[in-house]
C-alpha positions as CSV (number, residue, x, y, z in Angstrom):
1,X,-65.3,53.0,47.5
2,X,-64.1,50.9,44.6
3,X,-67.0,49.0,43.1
4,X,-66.9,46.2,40.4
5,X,-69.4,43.9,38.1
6,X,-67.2,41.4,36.6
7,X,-68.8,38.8,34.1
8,X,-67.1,35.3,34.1
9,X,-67.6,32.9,31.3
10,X,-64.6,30.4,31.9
11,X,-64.3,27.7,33.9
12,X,-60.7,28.7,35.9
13,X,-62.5,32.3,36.7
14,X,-66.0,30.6,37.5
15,X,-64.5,28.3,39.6
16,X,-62.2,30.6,41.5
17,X,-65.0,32.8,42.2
18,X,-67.1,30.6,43.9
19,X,-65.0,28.9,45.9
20,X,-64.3,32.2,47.5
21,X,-68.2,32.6,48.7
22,X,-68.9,31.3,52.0
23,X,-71.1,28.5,50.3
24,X,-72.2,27.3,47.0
25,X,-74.1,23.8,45.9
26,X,-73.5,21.7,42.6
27,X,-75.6,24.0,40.6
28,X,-73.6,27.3,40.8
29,X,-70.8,25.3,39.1
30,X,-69.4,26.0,35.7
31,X,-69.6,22.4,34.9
32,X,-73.5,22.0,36.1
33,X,-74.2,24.9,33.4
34,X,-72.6,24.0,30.8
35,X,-74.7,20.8,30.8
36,X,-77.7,22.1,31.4
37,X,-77.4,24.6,29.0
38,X,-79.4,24.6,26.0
39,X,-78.8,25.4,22.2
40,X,-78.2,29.3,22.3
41,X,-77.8,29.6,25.8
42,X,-74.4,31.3,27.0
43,X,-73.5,30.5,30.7
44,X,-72.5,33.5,32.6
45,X,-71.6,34.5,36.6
46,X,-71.6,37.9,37.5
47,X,-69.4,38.9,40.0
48,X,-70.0,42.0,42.0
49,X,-67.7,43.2,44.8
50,X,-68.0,46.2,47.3
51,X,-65.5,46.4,49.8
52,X,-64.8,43.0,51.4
53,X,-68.3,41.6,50.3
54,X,-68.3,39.5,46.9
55,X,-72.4,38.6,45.3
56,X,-71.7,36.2,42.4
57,X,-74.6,35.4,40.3
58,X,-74.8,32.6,37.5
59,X,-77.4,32.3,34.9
60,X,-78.5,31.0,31.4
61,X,-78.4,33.8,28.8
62,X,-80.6,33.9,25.8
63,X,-81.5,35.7,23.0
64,X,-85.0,36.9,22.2
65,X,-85.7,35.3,18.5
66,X,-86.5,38.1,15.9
67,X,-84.9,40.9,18.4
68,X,-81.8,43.0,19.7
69,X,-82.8,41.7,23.0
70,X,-81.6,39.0,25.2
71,X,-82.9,37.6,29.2
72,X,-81.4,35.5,31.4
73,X,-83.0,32.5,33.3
74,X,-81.0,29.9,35.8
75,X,-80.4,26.5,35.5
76,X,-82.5,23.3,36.3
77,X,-82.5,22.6,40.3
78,X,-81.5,25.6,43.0
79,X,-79.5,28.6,42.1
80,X,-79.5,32.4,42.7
81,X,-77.2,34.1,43.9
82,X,-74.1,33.0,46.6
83,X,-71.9,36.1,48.5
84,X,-69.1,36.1,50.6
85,X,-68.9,38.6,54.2
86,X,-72.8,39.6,53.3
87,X,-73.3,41.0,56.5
88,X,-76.5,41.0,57.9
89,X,-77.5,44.0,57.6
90,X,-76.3,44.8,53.8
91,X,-77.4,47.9,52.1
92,X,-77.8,46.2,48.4
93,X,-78.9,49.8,47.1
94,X,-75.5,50.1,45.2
95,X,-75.1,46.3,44.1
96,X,-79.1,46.9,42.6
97,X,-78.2,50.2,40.6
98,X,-75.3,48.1,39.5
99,X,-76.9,45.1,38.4
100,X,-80.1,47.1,36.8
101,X,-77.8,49.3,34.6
102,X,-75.3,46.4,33.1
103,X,-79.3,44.8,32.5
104,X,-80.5,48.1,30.9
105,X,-77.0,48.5,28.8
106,X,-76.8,45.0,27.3
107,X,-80.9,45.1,26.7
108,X,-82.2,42.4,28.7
109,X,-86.0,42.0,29.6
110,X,-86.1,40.0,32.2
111,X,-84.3,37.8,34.2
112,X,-85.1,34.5,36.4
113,X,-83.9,32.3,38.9
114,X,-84.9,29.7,41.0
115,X,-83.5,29.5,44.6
116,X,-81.5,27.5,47.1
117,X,-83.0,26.9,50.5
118,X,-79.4,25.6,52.0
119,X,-77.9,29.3,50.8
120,X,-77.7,31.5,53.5
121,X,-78.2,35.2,52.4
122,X,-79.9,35.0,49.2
123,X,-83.0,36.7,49.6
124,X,-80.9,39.5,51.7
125,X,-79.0,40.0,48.8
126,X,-81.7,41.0,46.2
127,X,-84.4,42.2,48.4
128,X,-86.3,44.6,46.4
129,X,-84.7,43.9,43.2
130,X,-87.4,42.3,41.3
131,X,-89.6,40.2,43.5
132,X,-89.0,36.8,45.6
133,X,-91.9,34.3,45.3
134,X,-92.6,32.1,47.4
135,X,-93.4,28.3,45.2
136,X,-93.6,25.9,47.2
137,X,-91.6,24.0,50.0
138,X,-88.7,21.2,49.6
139,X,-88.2,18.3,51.8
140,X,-84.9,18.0,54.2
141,X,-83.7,15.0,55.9
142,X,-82.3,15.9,58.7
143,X,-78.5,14.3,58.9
144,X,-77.5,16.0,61.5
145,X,-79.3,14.1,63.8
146,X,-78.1,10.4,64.6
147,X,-79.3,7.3,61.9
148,X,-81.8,6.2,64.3
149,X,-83.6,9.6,65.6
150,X,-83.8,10.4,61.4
151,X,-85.8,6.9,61.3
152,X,-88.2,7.1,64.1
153,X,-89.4,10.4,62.2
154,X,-90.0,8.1,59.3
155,X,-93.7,7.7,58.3
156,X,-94.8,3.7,59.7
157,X,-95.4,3.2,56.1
158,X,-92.0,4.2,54.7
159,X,-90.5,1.9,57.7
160,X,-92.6,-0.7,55.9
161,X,-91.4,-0.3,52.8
162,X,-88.3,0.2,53.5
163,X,-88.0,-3.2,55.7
164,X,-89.9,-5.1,52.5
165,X,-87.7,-3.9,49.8
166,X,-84.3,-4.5,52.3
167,X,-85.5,-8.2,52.3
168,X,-85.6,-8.7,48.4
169,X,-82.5,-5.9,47.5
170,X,-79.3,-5.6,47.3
171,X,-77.3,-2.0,47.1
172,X,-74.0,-1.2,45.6
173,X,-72.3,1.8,44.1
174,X,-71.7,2.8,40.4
175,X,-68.5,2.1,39.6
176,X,-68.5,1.2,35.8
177,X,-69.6,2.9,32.5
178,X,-71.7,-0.2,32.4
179,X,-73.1,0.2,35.8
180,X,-73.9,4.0,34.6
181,X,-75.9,3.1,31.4
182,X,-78.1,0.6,33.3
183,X,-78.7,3.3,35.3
184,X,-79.5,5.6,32.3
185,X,-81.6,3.2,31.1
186,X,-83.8,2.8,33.5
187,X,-83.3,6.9,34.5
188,X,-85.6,6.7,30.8
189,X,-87.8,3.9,31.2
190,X,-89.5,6.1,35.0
191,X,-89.6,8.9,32.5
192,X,-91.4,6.9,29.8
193,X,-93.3,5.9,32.7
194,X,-94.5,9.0,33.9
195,X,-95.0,10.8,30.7
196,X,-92.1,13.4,31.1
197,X,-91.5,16.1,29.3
198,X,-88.8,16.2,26.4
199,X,-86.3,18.4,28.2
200,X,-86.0,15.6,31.2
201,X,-84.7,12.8,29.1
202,X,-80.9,13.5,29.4
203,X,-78.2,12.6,27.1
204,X,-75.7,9.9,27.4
205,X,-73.3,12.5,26.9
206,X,-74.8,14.1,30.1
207,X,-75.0,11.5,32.4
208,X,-71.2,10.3,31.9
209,X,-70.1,14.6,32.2
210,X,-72.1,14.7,35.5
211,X,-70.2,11.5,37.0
212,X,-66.9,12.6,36.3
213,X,-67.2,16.5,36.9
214,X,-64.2,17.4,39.3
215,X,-66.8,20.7,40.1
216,X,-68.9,18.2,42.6
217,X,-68.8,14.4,44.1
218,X,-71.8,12.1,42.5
219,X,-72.7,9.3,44.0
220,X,-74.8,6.7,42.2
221,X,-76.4,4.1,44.0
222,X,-78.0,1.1,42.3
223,X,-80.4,-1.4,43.5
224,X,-80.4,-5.3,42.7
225,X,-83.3,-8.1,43.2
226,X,-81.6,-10.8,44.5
227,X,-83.7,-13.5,43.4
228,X,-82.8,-12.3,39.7
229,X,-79.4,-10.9,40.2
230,X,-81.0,-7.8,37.9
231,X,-79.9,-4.1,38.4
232,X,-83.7,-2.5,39.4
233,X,-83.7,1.0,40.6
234,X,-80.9,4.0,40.9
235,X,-80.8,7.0,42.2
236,X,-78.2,9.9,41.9
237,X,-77.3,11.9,44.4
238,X,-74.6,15.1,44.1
239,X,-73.0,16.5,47.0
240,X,-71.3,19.8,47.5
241,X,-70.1,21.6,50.4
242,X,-72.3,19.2,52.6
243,X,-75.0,19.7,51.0
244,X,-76.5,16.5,49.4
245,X,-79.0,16.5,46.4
246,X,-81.6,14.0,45.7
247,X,-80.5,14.7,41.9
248,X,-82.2,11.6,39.2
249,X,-84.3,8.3,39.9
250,X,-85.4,5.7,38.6
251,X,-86.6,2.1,38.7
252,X,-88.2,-0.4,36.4
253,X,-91.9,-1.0,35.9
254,X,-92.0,-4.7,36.9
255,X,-89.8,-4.1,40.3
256,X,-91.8,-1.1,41.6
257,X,-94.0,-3.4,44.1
258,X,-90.3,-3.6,45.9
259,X,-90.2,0.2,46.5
260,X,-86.7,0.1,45.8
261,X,-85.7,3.9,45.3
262,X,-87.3,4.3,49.3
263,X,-84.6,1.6,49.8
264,X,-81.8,3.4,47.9
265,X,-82.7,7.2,49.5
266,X,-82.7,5.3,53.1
267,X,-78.9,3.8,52.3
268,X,-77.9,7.7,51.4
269,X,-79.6,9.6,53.9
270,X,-76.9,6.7,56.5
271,X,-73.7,7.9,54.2
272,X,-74.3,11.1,54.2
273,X,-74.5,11.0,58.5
274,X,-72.3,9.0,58.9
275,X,-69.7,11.3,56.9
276,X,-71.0,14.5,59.1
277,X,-72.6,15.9,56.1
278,X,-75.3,19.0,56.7
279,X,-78.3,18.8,54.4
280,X,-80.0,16.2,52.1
281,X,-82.8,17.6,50.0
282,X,-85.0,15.3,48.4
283,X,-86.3,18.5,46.5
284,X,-90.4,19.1,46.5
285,X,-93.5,18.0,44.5
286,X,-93.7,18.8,40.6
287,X,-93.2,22.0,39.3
288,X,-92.6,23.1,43.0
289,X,-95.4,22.2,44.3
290,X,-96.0,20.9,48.0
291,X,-99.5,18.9,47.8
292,X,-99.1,16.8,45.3
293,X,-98.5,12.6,45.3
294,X,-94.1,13.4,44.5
295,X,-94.3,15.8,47.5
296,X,-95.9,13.3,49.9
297,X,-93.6,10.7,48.9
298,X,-90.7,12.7,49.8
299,X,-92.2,14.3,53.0
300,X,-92.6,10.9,54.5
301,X,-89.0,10.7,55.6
302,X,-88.9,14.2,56.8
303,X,-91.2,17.0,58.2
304,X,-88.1,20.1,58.4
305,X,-89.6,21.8,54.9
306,X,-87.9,24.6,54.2
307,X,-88.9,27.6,51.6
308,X,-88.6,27.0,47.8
309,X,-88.5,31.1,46.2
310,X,-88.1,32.0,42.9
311,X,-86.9,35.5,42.1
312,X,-88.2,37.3,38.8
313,X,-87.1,40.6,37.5
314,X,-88.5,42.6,34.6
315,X,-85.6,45.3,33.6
316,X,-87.6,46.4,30.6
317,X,-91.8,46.7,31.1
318,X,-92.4,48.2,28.4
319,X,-90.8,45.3,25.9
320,X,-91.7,42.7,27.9
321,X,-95.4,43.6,27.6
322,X,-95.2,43.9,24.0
323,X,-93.4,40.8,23.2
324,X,-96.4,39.2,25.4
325,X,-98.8,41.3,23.2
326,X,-96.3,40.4,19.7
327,X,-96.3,35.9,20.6
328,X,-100.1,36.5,21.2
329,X,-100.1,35.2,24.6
330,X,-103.3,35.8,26.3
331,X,-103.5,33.3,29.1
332,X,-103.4,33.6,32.8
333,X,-100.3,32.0,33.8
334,X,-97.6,32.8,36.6
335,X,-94.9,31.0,33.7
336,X,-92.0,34.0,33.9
337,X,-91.3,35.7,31.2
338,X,-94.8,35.3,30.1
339,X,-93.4,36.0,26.6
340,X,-91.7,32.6,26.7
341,X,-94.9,30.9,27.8
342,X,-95.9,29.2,24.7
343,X,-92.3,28.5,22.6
344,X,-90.9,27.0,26.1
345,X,-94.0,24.9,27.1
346,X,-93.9,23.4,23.4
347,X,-90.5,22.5,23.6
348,X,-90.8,20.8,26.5
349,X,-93.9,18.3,25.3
């Protein structure tokens, strides 16, 4: 039995790859990682075949400052790994001792990745490699039911809302570079807003490379007042395979009485039915979470949660407990790698 790990840094081979899977979302593109990636990270998709049955994994690869050693982490949103003909009951005992020696041979620590709750087959596919935890919950719109059954599942509030701000807006797509820096613009005023951190204020550079990738279709709607004719709210969404994204949003301080993103995710949530589309996450609460205010805001148009799991893997125990021990990280933190904890939470301020 012929048995392969093939690593993939172009965009022909990436591409090819994953659009031989049975599914894949926006961020297992080559185009998604190479704008996400930061200084020193090298975007890589390991493919692994046995038999018929094809595991591709992409990830961020780093080097360890000061060391021969390197670790791998995924991008921002929902990754791991997609597969194609994973049956159901897959033995991954070979695809583990596979994946675990190219780790060990090019001296990586650790590895990370955060996963996607529309990708069937994920946690079947590195069960017992490393462990699966279990973060938090995201929210799902259900778009596979009709417009009006979605709505009555609506909080009474959010109909509210919705019904105030449909009265004083107006909606239309982006369609101009002009229309997409407004919409950057006030993308960065909700993150002023909100205090984000550093690593959430995106480049003008990425915002027009996202809109124009031929990896995934973005949709940006935009939200007018009409008593001022001003542009007051976007939201991006990305959609892939049917599977929609509630990506980036935003809206400006002195319109936010008007609820207008509610307005905006309402006006998606009827495209994406109406063109037979399958899924449309509006994600979960910060940092994963599922009790916080983000999280209720989102879970007002849906109740169909559905598992958020993050899968970490130490390759090397040893080193990664004494580069914990060498950055002099003593706190109790469920940050993965711990090593990072300090240099990656300061970089982010």
């Amino acid at each position: 039995m012929e048995i392969t790990l093939q690593k993939i840094y172009n965009k022909s081979e990436w591409k090819k790859c994953i659009n031989q899977c049975d599914s894949f979302d926006f961020y297992h593109t080559y185009d998604y990682h190479i704008l996400s990636k930061s200084e020193g990270e090298t975007p890589l998709l390991l493919k692994y075949t046995e038999k018929n049955i094809t595991i591709a994994i992409p990830l961020l690869v780093r080097e360890i400052s000061g060391t021969i050693y390197k670790d791998a982490t995924s991008v921002y949103g929902y990754a791991g790994p997609i597969s194609k003909d994973l049956p159901y009951d897959f033995d991954n005992s070979n695809f583990k001792k596979c994946l675990i020696t190219y780790f060990k041979k090019n001296n990586f620590v650790s590895v990370f990745s955060r996963l996607n709750p529309f990708i069937p087959g994920q946690c079947r596919a590195i069960i017992d490699i490393g462990t699966i935890y279990n973060q938090g919950k995201v929210v799902n719109i259900k778009i596979n039911k009709d417009i009006e059954t979605q709505r009555q599942l609506f909080q009474r509030r959010l109909k509210t809302h919705i019904n105030k701000a449909k009265r004083h807006c107006s909606i239309r797509k982006v369609s101009t570079d002009e229309d997409l820096n407004i919409f950057m613009e006030i993308y960065h005023e909700n993150m002023d807003r909100v205090q984000a951190k550093k690593a959430y204020y995106f480049s003008e550079s990425y915002f027009q490379k996202i809109a124009k990738s031929d990896d995934f279709e973005t949709i940006i709607l935009l939200a007018t007042d009409n008593k001022t004719s001003s542009v007051i709210a976007g939201c991006q969404f990305i959609i892939t395979n049917g599977i929609v994204q509630y990506h980036l949003s935003g809206a400006k301080n002195d319109f936010l009485h008007l609820m207008p993103t509610k307005l905006l995710i309402d006006e998606m949530r009827i495209i994406a039915t109406k063109r037979g589309l399958n899924f449309f996450n509006l994600g979960g609460g910060l940092g994963g979470k599922d009790n916080d205010s983000l999280f209720n805001f989102k879970s007002s148009f849906s109740k169909d949660f559905k598992n958020f799991n993050l899968w970490k893997l130490i390759v090397n125990q040893d080193i990664y407990d004494s580069l914990v021990e060498k950055n002099d990280i003593t706190l109790k933190s469920d940050y993965f790698p711990l090593y990072r904890a300090n240099v990656d939470i300061n970089v982010n301020l």
